[in-house]
mmCIF file of the N, C-alpha and C atoms, coordinates in Angstrom:
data_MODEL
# 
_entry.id   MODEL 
# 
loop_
_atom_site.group_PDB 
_atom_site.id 
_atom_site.type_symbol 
_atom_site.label_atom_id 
_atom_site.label_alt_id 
_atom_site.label_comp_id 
_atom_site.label_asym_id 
_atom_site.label_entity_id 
_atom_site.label_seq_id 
_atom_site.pdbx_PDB_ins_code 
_atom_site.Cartn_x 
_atom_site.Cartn_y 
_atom_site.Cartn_z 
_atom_site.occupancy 
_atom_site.B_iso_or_equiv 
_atom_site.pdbx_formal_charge 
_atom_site.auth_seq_id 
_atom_site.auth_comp_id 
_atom_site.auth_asym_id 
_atom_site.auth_atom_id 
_atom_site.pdbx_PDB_model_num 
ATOM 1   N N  . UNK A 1 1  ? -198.254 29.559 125.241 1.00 0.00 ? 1  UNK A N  1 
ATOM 2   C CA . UNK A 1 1  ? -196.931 29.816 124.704 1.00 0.00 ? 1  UNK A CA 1 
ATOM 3   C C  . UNK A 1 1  ? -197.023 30.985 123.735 1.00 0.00 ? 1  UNK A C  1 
ATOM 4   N N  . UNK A 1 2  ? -195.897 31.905 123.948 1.00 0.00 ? 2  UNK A N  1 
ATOM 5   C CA . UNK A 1 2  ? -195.835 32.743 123.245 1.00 0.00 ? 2  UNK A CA 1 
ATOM 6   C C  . UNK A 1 2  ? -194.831 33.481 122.213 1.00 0.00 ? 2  UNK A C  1 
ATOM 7   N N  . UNK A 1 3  ? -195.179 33.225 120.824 1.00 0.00 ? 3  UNK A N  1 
ATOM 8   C CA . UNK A 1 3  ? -194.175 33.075 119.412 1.00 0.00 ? 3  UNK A CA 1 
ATOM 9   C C  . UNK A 1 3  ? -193.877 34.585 119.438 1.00 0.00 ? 3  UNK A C  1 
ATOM 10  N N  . UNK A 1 4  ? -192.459 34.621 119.241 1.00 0.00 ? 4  UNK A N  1 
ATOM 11  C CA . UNK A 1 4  ? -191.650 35.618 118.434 1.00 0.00 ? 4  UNK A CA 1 
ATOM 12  C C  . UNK A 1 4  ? -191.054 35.518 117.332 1.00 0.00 ? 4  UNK A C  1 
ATOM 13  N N  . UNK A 1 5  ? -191.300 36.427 116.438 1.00 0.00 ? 5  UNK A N  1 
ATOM 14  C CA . UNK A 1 5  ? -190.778 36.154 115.256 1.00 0.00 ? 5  UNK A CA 1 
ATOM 15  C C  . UNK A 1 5  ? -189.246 36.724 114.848 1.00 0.00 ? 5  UNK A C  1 
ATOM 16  N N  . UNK A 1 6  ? -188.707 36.063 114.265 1.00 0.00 ? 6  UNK A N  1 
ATOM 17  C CA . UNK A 1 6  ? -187.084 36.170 114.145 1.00 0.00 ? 6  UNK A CA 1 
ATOM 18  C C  . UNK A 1 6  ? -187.422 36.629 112.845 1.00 0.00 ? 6  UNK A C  1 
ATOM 19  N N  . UNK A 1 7  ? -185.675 36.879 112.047 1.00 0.00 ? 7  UNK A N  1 
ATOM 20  C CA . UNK A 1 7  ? -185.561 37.573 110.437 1.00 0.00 ? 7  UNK A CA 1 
ATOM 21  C C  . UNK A 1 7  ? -184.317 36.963 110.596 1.00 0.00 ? 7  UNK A C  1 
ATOM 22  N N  . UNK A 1 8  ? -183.368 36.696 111.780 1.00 0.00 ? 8  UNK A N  1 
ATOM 23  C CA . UNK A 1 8  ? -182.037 35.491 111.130 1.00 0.00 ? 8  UNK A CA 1 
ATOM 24  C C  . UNK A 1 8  ? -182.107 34.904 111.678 1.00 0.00 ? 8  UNK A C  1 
ATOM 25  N N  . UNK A 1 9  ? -180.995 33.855 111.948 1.00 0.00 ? 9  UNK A N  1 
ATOM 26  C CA . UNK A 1 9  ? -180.923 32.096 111.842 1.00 0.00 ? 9  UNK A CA 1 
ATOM 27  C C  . UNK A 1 9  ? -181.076 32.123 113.520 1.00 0.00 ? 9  UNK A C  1 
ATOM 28  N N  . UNK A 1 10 ? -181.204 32.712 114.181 1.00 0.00 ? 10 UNK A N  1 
ATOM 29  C CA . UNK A 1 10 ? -181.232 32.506 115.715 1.00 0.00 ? 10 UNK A CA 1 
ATOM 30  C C  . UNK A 1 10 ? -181.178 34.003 116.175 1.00 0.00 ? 10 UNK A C  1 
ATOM 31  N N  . UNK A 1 11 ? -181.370 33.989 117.577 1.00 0.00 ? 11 UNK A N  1 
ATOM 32  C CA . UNK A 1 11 ? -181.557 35.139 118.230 1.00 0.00 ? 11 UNK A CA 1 
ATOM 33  C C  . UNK A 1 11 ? -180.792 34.433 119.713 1.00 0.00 ? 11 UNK A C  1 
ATOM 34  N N  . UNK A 1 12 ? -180.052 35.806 120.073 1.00 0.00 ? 12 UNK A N  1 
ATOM 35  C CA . UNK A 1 12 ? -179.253 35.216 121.680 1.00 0.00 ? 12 UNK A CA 1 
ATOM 36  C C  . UNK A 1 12 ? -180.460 35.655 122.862 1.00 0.00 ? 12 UNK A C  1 
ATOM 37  N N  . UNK A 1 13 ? -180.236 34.932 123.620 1.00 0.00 ? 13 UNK A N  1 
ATOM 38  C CA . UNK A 1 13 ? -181.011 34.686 125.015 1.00 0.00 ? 13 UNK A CA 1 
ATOM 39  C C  . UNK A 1 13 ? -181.611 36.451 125.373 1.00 0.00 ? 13 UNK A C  1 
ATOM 40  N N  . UNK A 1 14 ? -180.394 36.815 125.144 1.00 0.00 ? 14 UNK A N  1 
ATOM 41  C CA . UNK A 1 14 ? -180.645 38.106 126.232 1.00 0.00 ? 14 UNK A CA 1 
ATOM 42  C C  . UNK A 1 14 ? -181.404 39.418 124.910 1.00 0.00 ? 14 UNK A C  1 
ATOM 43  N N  . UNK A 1 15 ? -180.650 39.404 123.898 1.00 0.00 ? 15 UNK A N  1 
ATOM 44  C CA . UNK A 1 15 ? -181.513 39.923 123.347 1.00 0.00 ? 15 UNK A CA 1 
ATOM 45  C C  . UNK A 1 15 ? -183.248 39.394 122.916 1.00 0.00 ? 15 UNK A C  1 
ATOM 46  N N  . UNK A 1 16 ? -183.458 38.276 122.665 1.00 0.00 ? 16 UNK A N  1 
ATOM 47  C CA . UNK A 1 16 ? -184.510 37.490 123.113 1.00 0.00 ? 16 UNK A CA 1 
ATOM 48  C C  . UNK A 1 16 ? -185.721 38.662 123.723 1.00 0.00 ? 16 UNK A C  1 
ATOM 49  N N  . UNK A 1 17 ? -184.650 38.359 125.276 1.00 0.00 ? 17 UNK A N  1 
ATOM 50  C CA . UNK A 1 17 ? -185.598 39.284 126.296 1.00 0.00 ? 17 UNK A CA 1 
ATOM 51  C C  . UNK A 1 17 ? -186.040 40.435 125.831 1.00 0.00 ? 17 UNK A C  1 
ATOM 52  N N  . UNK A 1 18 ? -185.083 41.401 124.966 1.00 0.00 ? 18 UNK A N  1 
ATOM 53  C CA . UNK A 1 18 ? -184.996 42.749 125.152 1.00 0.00 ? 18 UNK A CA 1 
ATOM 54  C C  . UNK A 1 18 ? -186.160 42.453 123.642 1.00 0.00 ? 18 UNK A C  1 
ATOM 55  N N  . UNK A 1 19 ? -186.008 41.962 123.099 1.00 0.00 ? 19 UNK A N  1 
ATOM 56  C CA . UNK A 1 19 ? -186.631 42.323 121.492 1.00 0.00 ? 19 UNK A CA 1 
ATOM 57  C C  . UNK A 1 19 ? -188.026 41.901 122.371 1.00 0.00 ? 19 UNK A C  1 
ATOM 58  N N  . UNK A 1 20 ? -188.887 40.767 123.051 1.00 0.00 ? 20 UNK A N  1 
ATOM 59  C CA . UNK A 1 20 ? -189.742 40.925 123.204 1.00 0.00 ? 20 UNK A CA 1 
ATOM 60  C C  . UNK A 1 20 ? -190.606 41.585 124.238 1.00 0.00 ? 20 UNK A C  1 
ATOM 61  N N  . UNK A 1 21 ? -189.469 42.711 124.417 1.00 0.00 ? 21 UNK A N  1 
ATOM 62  C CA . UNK A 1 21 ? -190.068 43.896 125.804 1.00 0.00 ? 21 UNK A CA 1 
ATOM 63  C C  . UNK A 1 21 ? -190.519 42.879 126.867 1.00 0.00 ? 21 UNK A C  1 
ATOM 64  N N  . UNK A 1 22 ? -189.586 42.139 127.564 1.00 0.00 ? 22 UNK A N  1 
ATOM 65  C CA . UNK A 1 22 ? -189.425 41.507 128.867 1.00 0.00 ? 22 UNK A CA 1 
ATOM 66  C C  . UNK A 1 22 ? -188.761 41.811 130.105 1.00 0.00 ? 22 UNK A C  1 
ATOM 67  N N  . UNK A 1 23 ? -187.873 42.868 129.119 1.00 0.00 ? 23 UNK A N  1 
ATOM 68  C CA . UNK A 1 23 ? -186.682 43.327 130.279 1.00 0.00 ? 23 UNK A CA 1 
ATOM 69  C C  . UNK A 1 23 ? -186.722 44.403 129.660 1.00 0.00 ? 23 UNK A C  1 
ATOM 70  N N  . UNK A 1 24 ? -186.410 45.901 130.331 1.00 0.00 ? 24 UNK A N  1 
ATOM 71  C CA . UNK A 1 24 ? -186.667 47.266 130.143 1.00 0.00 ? 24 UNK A CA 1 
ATOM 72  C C  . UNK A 1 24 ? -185.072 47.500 129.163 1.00 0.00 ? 24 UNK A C  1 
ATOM 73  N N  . UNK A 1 25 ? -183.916 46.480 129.554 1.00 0.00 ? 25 UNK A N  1 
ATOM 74  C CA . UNK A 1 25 ? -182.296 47.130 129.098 1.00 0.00 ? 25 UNK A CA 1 
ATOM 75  C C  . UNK A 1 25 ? -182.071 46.005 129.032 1.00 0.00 ? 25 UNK A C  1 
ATOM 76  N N  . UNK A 1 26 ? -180.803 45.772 128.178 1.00 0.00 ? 26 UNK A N  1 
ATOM 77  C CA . UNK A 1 26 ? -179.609 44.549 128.167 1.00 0.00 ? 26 UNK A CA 1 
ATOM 78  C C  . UNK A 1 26 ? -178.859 44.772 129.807 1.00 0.00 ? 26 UNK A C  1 
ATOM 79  N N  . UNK A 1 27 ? -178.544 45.747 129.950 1.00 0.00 ? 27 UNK A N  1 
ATOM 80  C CA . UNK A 1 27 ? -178.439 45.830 131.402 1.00 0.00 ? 27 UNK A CA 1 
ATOM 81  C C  . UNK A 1 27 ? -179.414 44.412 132.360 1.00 0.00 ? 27 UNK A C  1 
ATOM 82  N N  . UNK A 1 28 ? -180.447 44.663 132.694 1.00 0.00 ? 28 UNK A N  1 
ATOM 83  C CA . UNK A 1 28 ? -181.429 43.947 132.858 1.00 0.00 ? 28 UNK A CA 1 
ATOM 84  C C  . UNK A 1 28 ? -181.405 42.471 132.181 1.00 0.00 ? 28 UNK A C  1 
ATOM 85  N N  . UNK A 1 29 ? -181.416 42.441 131.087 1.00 0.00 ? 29 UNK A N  1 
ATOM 86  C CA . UNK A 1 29 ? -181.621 40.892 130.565 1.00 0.00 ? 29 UNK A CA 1 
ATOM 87  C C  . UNK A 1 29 ? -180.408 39.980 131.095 1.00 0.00 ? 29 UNK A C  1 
ATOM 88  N N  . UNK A 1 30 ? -179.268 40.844 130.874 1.00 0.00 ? 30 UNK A N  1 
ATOM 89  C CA . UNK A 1 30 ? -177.565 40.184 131.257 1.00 0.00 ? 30 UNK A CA 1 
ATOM 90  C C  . UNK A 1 30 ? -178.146 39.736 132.792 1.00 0.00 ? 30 UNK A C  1 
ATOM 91  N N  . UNK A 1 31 ? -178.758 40.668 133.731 1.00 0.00 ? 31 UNK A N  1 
ATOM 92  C CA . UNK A 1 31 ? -178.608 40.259 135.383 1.00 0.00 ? 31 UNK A CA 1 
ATOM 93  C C  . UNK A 1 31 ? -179.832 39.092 135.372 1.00 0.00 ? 31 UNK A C  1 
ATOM 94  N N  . UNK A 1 32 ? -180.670 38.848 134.929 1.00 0.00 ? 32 UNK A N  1 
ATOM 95  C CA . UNK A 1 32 ? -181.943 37.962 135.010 1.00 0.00 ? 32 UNK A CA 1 
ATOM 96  C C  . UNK A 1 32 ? -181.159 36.765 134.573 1.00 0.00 ? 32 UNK A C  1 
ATOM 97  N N  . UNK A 1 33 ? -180.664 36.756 133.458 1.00 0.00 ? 33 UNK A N  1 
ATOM 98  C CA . UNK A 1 33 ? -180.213 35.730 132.976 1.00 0.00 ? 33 UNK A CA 1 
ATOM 99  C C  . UNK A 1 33 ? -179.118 35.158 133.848 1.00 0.00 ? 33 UNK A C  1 
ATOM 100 N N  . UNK A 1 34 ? -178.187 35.609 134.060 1.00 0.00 ? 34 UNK A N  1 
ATOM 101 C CA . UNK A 1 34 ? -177.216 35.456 135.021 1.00 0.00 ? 34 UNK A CA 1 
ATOM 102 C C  . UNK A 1 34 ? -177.550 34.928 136.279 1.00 0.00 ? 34 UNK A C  1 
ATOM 103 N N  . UNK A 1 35 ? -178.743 35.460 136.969 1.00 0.00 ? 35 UNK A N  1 
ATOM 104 C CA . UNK A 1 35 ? -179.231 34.690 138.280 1.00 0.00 ? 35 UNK A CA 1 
ATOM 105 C C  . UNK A 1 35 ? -180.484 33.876 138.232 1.00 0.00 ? 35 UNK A C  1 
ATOM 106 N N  . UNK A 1 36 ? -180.085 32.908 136.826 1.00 0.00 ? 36 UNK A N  1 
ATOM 107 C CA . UNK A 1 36 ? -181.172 31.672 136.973 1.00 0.00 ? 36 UNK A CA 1 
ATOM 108 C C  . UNK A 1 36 ? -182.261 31.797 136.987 1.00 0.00 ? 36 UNK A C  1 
ATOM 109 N N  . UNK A 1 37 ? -182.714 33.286 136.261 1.00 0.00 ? 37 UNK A N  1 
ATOM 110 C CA . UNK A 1 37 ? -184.201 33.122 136.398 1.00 0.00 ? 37 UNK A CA 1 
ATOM 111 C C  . UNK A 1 37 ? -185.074 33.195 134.889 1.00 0.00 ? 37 UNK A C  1 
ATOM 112 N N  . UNK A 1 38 ? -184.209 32.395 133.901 1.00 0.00 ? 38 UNK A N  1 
ATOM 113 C CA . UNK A 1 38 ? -184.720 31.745 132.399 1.00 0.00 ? 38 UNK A CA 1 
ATOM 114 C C  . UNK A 1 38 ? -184.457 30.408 132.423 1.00 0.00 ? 38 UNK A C  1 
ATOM 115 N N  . UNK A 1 39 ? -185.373 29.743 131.842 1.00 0.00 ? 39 UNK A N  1 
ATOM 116 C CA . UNK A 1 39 ? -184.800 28.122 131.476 1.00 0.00 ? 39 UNK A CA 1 
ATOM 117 C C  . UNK A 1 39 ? -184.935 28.047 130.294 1.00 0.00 ? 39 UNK A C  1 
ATOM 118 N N  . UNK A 1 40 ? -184.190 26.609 129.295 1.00 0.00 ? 40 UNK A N  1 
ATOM 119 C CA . UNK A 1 40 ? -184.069 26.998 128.082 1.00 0.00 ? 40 UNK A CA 1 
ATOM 120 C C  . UNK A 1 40 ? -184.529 25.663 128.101 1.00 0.00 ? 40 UNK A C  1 
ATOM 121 N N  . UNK A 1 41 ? -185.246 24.954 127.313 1.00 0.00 ? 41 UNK A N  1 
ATOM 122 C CA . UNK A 1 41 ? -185.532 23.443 127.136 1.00 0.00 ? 41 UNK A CA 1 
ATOM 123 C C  . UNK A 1 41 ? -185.532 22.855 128.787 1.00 0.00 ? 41 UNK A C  1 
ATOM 124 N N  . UNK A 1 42 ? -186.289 23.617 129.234 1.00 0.00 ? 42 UNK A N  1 
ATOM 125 C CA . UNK A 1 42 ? -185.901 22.562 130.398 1.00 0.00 ? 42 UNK A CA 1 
ATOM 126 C C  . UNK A 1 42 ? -185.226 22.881 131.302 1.00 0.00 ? 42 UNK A C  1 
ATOM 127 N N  . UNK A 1 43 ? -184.310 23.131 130.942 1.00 0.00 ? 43 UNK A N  1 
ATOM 128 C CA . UNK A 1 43 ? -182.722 23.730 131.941 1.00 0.00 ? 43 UNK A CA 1 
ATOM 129 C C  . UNK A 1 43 ? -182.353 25.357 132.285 1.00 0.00 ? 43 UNK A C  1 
ATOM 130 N N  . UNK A 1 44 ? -182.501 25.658 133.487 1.00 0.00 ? 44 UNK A N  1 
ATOM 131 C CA . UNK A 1 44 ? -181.730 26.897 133.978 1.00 0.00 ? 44 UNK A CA 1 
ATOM 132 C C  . UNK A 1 44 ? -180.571 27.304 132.886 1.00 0.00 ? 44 UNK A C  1 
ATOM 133 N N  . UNK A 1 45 ? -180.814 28.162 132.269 1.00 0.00 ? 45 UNK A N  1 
ATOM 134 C CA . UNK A 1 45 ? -179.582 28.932 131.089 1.00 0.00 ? 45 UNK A CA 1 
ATOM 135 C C  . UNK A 1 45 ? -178.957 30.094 131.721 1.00 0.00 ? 45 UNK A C  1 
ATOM 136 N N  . UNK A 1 46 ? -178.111 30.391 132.265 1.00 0.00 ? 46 UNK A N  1 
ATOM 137 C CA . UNK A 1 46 ? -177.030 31.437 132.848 1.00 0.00 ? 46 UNK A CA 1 
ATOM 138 C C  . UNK A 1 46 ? -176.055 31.854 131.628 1.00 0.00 ? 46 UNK A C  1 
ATOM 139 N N  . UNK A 1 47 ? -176.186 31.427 130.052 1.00 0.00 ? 47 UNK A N  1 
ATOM 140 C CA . UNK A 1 47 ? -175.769 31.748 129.305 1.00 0.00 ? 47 UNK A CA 1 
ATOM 141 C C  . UNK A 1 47 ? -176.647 32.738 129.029 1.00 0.00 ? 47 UNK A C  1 
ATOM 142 N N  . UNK A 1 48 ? -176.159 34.481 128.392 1.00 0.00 ? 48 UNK A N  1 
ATOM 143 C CA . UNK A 1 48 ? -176.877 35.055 128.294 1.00 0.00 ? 48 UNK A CA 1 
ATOM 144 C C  . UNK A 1 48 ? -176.897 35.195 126.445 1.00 0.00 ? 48 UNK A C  1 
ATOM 145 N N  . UNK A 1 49 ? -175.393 34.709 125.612 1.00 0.00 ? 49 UNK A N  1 
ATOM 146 C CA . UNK A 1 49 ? -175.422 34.565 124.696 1.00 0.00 ? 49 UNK A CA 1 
ATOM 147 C C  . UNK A 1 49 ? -175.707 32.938 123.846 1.00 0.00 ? 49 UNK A C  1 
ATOM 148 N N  . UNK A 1 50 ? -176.303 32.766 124.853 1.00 0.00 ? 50 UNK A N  1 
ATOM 149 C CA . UNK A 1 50 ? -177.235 31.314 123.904 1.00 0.00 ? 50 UNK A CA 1 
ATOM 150 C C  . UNK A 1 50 ? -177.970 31.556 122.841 1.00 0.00 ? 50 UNK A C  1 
ATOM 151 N N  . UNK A 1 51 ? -177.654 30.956 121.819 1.00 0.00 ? 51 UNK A N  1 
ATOM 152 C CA . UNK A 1 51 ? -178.460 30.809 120.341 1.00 0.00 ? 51 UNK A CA 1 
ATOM 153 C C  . UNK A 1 51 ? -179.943 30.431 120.240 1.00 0.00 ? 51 UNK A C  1 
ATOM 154 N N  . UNK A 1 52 ? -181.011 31.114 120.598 1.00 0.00 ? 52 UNK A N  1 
ATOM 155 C CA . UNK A 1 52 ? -182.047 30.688 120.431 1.00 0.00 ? 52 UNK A CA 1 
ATOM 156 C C  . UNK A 1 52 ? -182.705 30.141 119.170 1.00 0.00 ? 52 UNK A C  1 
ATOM 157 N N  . UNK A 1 53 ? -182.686 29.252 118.436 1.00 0.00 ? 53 UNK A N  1 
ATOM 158 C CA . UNK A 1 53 ? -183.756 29.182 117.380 1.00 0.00 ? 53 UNK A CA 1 
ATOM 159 C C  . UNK A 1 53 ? -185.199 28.254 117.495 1.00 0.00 ? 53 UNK A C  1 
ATOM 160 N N  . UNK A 1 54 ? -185.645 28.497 116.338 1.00 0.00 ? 54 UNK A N  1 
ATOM 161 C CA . UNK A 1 54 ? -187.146 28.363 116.214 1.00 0.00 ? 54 UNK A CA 1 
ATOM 162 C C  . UNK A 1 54 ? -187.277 26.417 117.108 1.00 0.00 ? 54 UNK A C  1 
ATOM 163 N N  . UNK A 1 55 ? -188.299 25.978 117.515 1.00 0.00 ? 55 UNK A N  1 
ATOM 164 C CA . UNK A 1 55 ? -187.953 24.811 118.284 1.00 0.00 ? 55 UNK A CA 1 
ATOM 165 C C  . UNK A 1 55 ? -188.043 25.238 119.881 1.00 0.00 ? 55 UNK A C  1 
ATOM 166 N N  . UNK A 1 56 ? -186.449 26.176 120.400 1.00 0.00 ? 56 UNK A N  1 
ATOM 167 C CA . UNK A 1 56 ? -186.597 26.222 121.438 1.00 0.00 ? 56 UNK A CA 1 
ATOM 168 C C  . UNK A 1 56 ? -187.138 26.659 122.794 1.00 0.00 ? 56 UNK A C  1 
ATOM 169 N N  . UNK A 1 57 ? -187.612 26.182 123.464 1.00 0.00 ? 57 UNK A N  1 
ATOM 170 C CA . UNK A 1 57 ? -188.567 26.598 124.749 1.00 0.00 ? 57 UNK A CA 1 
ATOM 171 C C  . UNK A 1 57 ? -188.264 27.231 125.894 1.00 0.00 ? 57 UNK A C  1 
ATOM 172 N N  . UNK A 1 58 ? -188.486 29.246 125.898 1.00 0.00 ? 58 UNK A N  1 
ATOM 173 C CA . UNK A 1 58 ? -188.075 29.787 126.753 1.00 0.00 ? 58 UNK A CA 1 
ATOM 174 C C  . UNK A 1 58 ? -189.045 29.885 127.942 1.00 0.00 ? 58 UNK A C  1 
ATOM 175 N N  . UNK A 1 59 ? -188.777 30.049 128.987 1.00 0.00 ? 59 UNK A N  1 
ATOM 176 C CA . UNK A 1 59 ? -189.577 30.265 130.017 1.00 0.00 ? 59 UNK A CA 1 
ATOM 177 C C  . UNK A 1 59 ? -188.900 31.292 130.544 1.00 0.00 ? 59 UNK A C  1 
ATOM 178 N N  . UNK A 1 60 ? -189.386 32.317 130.958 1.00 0.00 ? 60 UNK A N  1 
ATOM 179 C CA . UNK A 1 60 ? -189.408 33.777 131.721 1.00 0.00 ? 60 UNK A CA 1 
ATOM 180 C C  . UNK A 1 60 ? -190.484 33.693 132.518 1.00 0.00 ? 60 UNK A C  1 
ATOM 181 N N  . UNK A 1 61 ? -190.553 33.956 133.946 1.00 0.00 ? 61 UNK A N  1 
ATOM 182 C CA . UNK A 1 61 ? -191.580 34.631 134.883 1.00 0.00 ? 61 UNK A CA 1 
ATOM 183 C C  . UNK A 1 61 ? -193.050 33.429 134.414 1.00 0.00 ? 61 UNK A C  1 
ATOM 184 N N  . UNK A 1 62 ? -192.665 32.096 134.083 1.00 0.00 ? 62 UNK A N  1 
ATOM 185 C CA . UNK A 1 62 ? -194.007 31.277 134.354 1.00 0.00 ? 62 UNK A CA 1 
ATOM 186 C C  . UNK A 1 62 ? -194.384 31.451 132.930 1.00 0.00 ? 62 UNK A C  1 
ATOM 187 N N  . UNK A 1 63 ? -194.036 32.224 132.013 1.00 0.00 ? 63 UNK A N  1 
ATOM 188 C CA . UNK A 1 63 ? -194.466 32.186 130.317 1.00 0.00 ? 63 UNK A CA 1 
ATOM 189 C C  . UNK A 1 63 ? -193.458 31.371 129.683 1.00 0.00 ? 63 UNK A C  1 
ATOM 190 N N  . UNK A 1 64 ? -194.158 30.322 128.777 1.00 0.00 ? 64 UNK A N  1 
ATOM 191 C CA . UNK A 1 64 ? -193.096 30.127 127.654 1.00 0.00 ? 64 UNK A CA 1 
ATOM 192 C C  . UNK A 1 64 ? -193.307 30.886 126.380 1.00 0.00 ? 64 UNK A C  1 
ATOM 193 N N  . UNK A 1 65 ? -192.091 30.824 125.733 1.00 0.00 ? 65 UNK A N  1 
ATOM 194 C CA . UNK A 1 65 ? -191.960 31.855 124.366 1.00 0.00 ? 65 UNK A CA 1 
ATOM 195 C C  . UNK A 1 65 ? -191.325 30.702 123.728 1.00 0.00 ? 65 UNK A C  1 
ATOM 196 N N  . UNK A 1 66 ? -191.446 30.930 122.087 1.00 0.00 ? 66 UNK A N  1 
ATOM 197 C CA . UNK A 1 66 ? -190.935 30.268 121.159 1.00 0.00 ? 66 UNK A CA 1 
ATOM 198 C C  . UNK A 1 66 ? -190.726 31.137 120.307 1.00 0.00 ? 66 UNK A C  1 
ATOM 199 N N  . UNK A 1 67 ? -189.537 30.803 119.284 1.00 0.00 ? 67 UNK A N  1 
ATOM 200 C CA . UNK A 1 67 ? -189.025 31.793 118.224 1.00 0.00 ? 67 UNK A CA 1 
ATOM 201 C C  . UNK A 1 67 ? -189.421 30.999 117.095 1.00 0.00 ? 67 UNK A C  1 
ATOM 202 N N  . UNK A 1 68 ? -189.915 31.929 115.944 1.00 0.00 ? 68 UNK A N  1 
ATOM 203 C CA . UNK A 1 68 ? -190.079 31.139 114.630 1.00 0.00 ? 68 UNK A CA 1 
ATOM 204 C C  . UNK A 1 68 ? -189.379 32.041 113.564 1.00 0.00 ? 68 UNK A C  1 
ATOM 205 N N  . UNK A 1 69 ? -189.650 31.762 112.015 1.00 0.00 ? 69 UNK A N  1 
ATOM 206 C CA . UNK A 1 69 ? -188.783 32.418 111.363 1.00 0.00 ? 69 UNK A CA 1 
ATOM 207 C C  . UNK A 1 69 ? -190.134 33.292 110.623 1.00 0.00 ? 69 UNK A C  1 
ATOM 208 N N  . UNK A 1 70 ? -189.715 34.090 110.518 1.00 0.00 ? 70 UNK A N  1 
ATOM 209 C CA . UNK A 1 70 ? -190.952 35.749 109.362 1.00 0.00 ? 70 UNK A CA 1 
ATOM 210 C C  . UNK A 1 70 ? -191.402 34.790 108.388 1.00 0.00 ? 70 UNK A C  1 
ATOM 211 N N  . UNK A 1 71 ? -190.520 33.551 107.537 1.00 0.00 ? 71 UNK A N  1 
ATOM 212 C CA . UNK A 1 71 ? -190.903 33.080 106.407 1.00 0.00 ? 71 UNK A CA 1 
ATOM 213 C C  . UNK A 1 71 ? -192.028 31.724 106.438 1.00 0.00 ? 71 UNK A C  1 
ATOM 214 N N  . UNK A 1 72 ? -191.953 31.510 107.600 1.00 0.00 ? 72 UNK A N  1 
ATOM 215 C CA . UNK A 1 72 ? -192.807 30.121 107.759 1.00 0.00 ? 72 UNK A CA 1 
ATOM 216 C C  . UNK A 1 72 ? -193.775 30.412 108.565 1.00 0.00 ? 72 UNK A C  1 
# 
């Protein structure tokens, strides 16, 4: 699993992607996300503005990622 570190209270799905150089554009993150190919806890997320915070379990391409906060 692999931690990203946040600086506010959550981060959305798609930027997610883009902040941890997963997807080359928001262009890109919007279409991945959109055709079911992130899960969020578990579940297929087609939301591309889902609230990620620290806790939740992304999966991209067979990796999971987790977000934490700069302060902890």
């Amino acid at each position: 699993m692999e931690n990203i570190i946040i600086h506010t209270e959550f981060i959305k799905l798609q930027d997610l992607l883009k902040f941890a150089n997963l997807v080359s554009s928001g262009g890109e993150a919007k279409e991945r996300v959109q055709a079911g190919e992130v899960t969020v806890n578990g579940e297929v997320c087609t939301m591309r503005g889902k609230k990620i915070r620290p806790g939740d379990d992304v999966v991209f391409q067979g990796t999971h990622y987790t977000v934490s906060y700069a302060d902890s």
